[in-house]
Structures are given as C-alpha cells and as structure tokens.
MIVO-472261 format. One record per residue (C-alpha): x, y, z. Coordinates in pm, whole numbers, padded with zeros to 5 digits, always signed. Example, Ala and Ser with C-alpha at 12.3 -4.5 7.8 and 13.67 -1.06 7.14 Angstrom:
<pts>
+01230-00450+00780 +01367-00106+00714 
</pts>
This chain:
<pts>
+10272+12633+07771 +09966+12519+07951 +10012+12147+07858 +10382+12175+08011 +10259+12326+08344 +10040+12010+08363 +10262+11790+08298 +10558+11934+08591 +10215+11927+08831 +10169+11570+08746 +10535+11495+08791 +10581+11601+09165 +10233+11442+09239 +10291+11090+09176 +10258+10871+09446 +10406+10544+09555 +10149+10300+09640 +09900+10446+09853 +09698+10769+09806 +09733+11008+10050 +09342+10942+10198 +09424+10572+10196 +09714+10644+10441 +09453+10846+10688 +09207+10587+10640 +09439+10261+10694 +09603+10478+11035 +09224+10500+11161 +09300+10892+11122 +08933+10902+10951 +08607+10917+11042 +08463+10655+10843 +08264+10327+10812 +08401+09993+10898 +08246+09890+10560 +08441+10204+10343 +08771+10115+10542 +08704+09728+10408 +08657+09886+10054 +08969+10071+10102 +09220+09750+10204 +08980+09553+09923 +09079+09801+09676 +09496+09814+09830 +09515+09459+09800 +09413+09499+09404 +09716+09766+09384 +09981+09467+09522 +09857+09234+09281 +09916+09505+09029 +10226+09564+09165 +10334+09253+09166 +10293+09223+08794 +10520+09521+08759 +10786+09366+08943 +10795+09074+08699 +10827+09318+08420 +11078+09489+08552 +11297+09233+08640 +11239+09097+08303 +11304+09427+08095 +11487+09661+08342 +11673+09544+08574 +11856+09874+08728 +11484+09970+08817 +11385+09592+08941 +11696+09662+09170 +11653+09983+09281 +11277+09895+09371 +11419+09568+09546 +11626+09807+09783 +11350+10006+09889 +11161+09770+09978 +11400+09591+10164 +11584+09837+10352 +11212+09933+10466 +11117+09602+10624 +11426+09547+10847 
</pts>
C-alpha cells in the first residue's frame, strides 16, 4: 500500500520543465549569487537540449503526443 501512495505523490508532482526554485530564481524572486543564478540558466539550457531530443522521439514514435506538445508550445508563444 505504501509503494502505491508513492507512486500517486509522484504523479501530481511532476513538473514541466522548470523546478519550482528555478522559476523564483530565473524571476530574480531569490536572494542569490549572480554566479548560482548562471549555474541555474547553465543547467536550464542542458534541460532544452534534453528536450529537444525528446521531441525527435516523439515525433518519430508518437505522434498524438509530438502534437499535443507542439500545441502547447505554440499557443504559448503567440
């Protein structure tokens, strides 16, 4: 029973691209170093790349998902 509680936390917590401290830290909500916020795009940068790999695969081997990713995206950038 344990194992299934875990798994319904883990569910509702994913998160899209950014963690929820990146999102302070790229707003300038948090008080930190000029060097840590550097770390912090370095690191967000890595996550597109990755990212970007996942969007090959899923147009590749899904392409409902490749579309509904496609939509979100770009109904967000108009």
């Amino acid at each position: 029973m344990r194992s299934l509680y875990r798994y319904f936390m883990a569910e509702k917590d994913y998160r899209a691209l950014l963690t929820d401290r990146e999102r302070e830290i790229l707003r300038g909500e948090a008080d930190v170093s000029e060097s840590y916020r550097y770390r912090v795009v370095s690191r967000v940068r890595k996550k597109i790349r990755r990212l970007e790999e996942d969007v090959e695969l899923l147009e590749a081997h899904h392409e409902t998902l490749h579309s509904e990713l496609r939509i979100a995206i770009c109904e967000n950038t108009k």
